[in-house]
C-alpha positions in Angstrom: 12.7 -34.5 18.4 14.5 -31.0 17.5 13.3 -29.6 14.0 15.9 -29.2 11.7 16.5 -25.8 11.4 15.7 -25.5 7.0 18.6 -23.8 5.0 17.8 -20.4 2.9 16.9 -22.6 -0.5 14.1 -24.5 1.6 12.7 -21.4 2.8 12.3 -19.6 -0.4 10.8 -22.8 -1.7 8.4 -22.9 0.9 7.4 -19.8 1.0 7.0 -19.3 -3.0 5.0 -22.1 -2.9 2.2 -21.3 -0.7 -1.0 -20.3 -2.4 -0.7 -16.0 -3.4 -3.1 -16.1 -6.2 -6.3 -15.1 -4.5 -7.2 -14.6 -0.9 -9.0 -17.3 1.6 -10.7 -14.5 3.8 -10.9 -15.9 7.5 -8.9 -15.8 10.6 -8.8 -19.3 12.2 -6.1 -20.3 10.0 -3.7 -17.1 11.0 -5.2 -17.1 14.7 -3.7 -20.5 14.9 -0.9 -19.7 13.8 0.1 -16.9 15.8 -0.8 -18.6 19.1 1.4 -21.3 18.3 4.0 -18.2 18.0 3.1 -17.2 21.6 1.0 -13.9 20.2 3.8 -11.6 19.0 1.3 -9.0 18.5 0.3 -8.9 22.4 3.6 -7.3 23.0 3.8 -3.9 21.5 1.1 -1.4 20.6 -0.4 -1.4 17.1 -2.0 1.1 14.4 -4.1 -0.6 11.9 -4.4 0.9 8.8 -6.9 0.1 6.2 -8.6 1.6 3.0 -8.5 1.2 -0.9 -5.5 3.7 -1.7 -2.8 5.5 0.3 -2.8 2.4 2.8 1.4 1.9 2.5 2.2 5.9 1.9 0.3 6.1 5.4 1.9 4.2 7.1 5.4 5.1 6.2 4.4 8.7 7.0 3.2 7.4 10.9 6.0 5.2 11.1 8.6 7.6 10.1 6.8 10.6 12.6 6.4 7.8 15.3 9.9 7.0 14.9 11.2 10.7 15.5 9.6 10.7 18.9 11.6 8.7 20.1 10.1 5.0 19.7 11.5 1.9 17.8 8.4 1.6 15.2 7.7 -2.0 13.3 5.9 -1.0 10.0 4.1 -3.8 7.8 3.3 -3.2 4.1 2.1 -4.5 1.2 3.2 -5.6 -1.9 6.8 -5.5 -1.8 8.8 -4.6 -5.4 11.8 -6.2 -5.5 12.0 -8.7 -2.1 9.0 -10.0 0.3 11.8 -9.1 3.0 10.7 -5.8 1.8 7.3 -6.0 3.6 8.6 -5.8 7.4 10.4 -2.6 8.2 12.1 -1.5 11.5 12.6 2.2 11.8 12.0 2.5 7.7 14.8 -0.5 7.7 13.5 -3.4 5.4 14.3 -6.7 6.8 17.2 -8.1 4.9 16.9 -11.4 2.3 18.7 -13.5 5.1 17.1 -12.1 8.3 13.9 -12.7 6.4 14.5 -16.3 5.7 16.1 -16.9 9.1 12.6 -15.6 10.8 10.5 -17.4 7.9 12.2 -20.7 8.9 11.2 -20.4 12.5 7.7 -19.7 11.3 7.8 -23.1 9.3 7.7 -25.3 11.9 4.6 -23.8 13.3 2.5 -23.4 10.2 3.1 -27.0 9.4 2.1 -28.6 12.8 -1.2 -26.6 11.8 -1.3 -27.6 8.8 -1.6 -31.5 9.7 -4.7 -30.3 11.6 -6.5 -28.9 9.2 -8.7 -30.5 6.7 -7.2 -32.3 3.2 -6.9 -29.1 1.0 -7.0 -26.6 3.3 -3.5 -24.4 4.1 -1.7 -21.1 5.2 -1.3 -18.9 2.6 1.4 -17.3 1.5 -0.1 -13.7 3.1 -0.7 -15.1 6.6 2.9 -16.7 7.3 4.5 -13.3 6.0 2.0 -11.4 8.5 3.0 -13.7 11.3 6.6 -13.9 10.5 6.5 -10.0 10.8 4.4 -9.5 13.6 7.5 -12.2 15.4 9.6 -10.0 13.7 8.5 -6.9 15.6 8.3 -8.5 19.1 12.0 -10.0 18.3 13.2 -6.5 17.6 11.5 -4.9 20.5 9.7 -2.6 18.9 7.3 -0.2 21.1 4.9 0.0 18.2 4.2 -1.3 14.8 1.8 0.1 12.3 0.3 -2.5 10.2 -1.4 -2.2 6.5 -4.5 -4.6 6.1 -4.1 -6.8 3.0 -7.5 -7.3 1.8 -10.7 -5.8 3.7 -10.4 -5.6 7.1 -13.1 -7.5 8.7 -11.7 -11.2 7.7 -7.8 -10.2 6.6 -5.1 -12.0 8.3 -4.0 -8.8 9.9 -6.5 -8.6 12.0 -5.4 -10.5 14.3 -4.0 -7.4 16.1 -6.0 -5.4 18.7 -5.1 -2.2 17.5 -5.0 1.0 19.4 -5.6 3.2 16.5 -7.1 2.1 13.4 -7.3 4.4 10.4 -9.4 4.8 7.1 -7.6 6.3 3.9 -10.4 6.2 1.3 -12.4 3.9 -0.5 -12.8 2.9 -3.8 -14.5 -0.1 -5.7 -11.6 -2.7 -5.5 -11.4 -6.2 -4.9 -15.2 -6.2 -5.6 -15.5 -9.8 -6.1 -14.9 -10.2 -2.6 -15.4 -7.6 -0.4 -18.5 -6.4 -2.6 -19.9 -4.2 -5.7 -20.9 -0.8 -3.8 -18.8 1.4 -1.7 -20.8 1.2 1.0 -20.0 -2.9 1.2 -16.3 -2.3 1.0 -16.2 0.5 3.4 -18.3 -1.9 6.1 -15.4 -4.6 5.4 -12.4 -2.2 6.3 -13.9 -0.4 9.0 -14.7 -3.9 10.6 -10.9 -3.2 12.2 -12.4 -0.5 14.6 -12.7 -1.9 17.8 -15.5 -1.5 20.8 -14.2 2.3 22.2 -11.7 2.8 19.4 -10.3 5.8 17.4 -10.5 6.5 14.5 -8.6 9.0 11.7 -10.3 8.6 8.1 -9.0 10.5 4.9 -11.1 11.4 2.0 -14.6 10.1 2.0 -17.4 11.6 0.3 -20.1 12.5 2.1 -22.6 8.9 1.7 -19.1 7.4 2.7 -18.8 9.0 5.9 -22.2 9.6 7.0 -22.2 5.3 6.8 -18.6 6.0 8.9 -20.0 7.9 11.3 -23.0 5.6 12.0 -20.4 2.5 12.5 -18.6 4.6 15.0 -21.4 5.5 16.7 -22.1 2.0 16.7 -18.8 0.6 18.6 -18.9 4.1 20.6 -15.4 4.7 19.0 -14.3 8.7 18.8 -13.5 9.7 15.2 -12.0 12.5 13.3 -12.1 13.0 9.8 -10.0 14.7 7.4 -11.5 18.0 6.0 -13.2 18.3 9.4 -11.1 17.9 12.9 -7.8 17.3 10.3 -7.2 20.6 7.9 -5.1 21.3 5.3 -4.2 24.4 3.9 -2.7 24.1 0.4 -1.9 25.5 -2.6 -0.6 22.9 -5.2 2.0 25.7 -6.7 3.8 25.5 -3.6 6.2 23.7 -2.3 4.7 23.3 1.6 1.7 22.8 3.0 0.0 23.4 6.3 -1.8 20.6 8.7 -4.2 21.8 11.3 -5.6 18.8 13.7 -7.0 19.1 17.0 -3.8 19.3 19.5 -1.4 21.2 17.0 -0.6 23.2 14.3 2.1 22.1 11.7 3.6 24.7 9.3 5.7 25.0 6.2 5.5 21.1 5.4 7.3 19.9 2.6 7.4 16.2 1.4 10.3 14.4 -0.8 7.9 12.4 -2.3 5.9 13.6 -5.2 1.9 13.9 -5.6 -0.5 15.9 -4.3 -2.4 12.8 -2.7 0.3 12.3 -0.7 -0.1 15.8 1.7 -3.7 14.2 2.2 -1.4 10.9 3.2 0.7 13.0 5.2 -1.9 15.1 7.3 -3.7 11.4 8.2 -0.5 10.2 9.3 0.0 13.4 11.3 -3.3 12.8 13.0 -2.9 9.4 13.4 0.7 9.7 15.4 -0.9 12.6 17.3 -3.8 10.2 19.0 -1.6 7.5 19.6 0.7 9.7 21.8 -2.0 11.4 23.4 -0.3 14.8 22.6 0.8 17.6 19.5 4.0 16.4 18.3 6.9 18.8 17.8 7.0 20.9 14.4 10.4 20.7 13.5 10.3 16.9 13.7 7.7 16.9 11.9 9.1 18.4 9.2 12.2 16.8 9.2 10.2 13.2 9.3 7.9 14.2 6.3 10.9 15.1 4.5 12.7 11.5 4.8 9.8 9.6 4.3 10.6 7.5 0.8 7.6 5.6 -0.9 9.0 3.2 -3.7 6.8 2.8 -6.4 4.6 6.0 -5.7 5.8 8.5 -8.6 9.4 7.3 -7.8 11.5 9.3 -10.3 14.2 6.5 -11.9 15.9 8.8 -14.3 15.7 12.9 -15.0 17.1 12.8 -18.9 14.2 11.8 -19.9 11.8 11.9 -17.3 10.9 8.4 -16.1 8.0 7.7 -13.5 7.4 5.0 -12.0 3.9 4.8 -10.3 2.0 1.9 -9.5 -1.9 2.8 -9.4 -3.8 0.1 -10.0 -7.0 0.9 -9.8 -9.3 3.6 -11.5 -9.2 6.2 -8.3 -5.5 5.5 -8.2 -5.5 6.3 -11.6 -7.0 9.8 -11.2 -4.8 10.8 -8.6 -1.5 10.2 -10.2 -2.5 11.8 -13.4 -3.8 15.0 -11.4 -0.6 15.2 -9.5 1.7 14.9 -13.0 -0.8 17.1 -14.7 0.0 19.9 -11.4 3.5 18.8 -11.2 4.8 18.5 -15.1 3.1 21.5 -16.6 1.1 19.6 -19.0 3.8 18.1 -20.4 2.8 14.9 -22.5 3.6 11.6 -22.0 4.4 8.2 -23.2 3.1 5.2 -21.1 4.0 1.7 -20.4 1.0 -0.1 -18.6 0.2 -3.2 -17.5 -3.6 -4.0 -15.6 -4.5 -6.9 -13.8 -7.9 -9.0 -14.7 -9.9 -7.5 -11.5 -9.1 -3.9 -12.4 -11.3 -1.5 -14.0 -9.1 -0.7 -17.2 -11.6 0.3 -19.7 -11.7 3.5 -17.2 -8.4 3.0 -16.1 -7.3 3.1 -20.1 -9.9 5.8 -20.7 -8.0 8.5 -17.7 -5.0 7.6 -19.6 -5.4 8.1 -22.7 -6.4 11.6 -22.1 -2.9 12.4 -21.2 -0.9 10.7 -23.3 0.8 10.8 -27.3 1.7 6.9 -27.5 0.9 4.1 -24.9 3.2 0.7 -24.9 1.2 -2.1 -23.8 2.6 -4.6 -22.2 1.9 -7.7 -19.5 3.4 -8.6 -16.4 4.7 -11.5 -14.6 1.6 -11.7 -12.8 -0.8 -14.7 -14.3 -3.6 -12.4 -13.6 -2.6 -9.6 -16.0 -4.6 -8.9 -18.9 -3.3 -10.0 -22.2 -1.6 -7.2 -23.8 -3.3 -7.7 -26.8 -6.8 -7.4 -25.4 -5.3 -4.7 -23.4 -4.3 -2.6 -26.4 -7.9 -3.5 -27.8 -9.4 -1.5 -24.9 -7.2 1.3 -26.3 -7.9 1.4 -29.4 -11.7 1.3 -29.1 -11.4 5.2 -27.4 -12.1 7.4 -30.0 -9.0 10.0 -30.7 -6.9 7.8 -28.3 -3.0 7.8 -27.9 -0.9 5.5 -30.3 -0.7 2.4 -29.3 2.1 0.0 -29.5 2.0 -3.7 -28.1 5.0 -5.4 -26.8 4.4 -7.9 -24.2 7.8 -7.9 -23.1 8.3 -4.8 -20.2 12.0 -5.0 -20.4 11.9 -4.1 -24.1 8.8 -2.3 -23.9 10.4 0.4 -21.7 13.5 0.8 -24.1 11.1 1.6 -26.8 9.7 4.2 -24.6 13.1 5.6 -23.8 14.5 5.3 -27.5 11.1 7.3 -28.7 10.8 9.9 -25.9 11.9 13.4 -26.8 12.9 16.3 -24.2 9.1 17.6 -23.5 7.7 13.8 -23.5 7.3 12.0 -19.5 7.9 8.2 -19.7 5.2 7.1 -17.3 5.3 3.2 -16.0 1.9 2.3 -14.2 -1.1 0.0 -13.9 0.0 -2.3 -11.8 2.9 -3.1 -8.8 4.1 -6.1 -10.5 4.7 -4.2 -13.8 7.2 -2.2 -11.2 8.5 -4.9 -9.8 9.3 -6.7 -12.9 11.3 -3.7 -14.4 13.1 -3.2 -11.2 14.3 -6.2 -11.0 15.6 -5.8 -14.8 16.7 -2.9 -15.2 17.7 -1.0 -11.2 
């Protein structure tokens, strides 16, 4: 009997309410599904791209340098902001809300004839149907390549299910510890699980444990790679405006980027590397530039308003953390700042709290729609405890915590918003 095809209600229903608190590591469930899809994934090339931070700024960069050579690029990300149909991009083109629910509702059919094969208790989650609705969504759109970001790990997330051709490391950072393990060492042996027998590799930022332990793995699966501060060079001054890439096929000039942070030229010479082994070849310079330049990443030190100065950055974790303030400490002159956080329970905010404090005149606490944020109250505690800290004003509402912030902010004070992606999201949705 023909399946019904569900309306756009049913499929926002459905998919809100599979299980996205947590993770169930493992790929039978997504394997299934896909092969009941016919393997999207088998039909265009992939990039994997793994690592604690810079995974989603990474892959725009690649997809948007990909996409001026020529090729019709899929890119996968994670979280969205605003919209899941946010997480599945063709040419930098989010999926719409309706193409997204007309390509969810042909996944439904799938997932729930696997479903009444598993055992009582056991489903999808809410990850793996997005992963497979985008990977259909990429073979649908006839894409030539898609360049995917891992959710979780590497070794057991749903995205694996791809055999990629290039698979990349950004950096890594204790995250997620409860599941992919307490030292760095464990974490980086779960993401690089994505490099394949004969692979290649381009990793960002690793200290030198880290990628002695990267090297070994390689070695390992007799994969070739090429790290950044070795085979990948930049040449930079953080006063200037551009910044110069040197890789093994090419030399790139006079770089500039639209978005802010100085992280993100570390981003931007991976990606650089990354496109360049996929293609075999040194891409041309003036493309290069001009697909640096259009490369957007929402949520990364995303300016929302100039009078005053409102950032929006989502670090979430303590490395995160470090980065963005280095970056606004380069960028804003030392300018001080007032701060509306929210951190989620698996965070480290006593350091994350600590790195801010440093920087800032008065911190709003607040809490996000997420049910694993941290009370705002105990939150605030965390504050107060660091001797000579910021002031420190609790509001658990962000909507009216940000007005404060605006309504108190004078013209040499930086409103930043940070500590988590759903804090973002939330206030997007409120206030943009």
């Amino acid at each position: 009997m023909k399946r019904t095809t569900p309306t756009v209600q049913q499929v926002w229903d459905y998919i809100n309410g599979l299980e996205k608190l947590g993770w169930k590591l493992g790929l039978e469930r997504v394997t299934k599904l896909v092969e009941a899809l016919d393997n999207p994934q088998r039909s265009y090339r992939t990039i994997h791209v793994v690592g604690t931070n810079g995974k989603s700024s990474t892959v725009r960069f690649i997809s948007s340098l990909l996409e001026a050579q020529g090729l019709k690029v899929g890119a996968y990300v994670s979280p969205h902001l605003v919209s899941l149909a946010e997480r599945q991009l063709v040419n930098s083109v989010p999926s719409t809300d309706d193409e997204f629910c007309r390509l969810v509702g042909r996944v439904m059919g799938a997932a729930e004839a696997i479903e009444t094969e598993m055992a009582d208790g056991e489903h999808l989650t809410q990850f793996e149907v997005l992963t497979a609705a985008a990977l259909l969504h990429f073979k649908e759109s006839g894409c030539d390549v898609a360049v995917i970001e891992a959710g979780l790990g590497g070794r057991l997330d749903a995205t694996a299910v791809i055999s990629s051709d290039v698979q990349v490391v950004t950096s890594i950072g204790l995250d997620h510890t409860e599941l992919l393990g307490d030292t760095l060492e464990a974490i980086l042996a779960e993401k690089a699980a994505v490099i394949r027998e004969g692979g290649t590799v381009i990793a960002g930022v690793l200290g030198p444990r880290l990628r002695a332990n990267l090297e070994v793995i390689c070695e390992q699966r007799r994969a070739d790679c090429k790290f950044l501060g070795d085979e990948i060079v930049i040449l930079d001054d953080p006063r200037s405006q551009t910044f110069d890439v040197y890789t093994p096929n090419g030399c790139y000039t006079e770089l500039g980027l639209s978005v802010l942070g100085g992280y993100q030229r570390q981003n931007a010479a991976v990606a650089i590397a990354a496109a360049e082994t996929f293609l075999g070849d040194e891409l041309d310079e003036a493309q290069v530039r001009d697909a640096l330049t259009r490369t957007r990443v929402p949520g990364r030190l995303e300016v929302i308003s100039e009078q005053p100065l409102c950032i929006f950055d989502g670090s979430h974790n303590a490395p995160g953390m470090k980065e963005t303030l280095k970056s606004l400490d380069q960028l804003l002159e030392r300018r001080r700042m007032i701060a509306v956080v929210s951190v989620l329970k698996d965070k480290e905010s006593q350091k994350m709290m600590q790195l801010l404090s440093a920087q800032c005149d008065i911190v709003f606490v607040t809490q996000s729609s997420s049910p694993r944020a941290i009370d705002a109250v105990e939150l605030a505690d965390t504050l107060l405890a660091i001797e000579h800290g910021p002031e420190v004003f609790v509001d658990p509402n962000p909507r009216s915590a940000i007005l404060s912030a605006y309504r108190l902010a004078t013209s040499n004070q930086v409103i930043l918003v940070t500590g988590s992606l759903t804090l973002i999201a939330d206030l997007k949705r409120e206030l943009m």
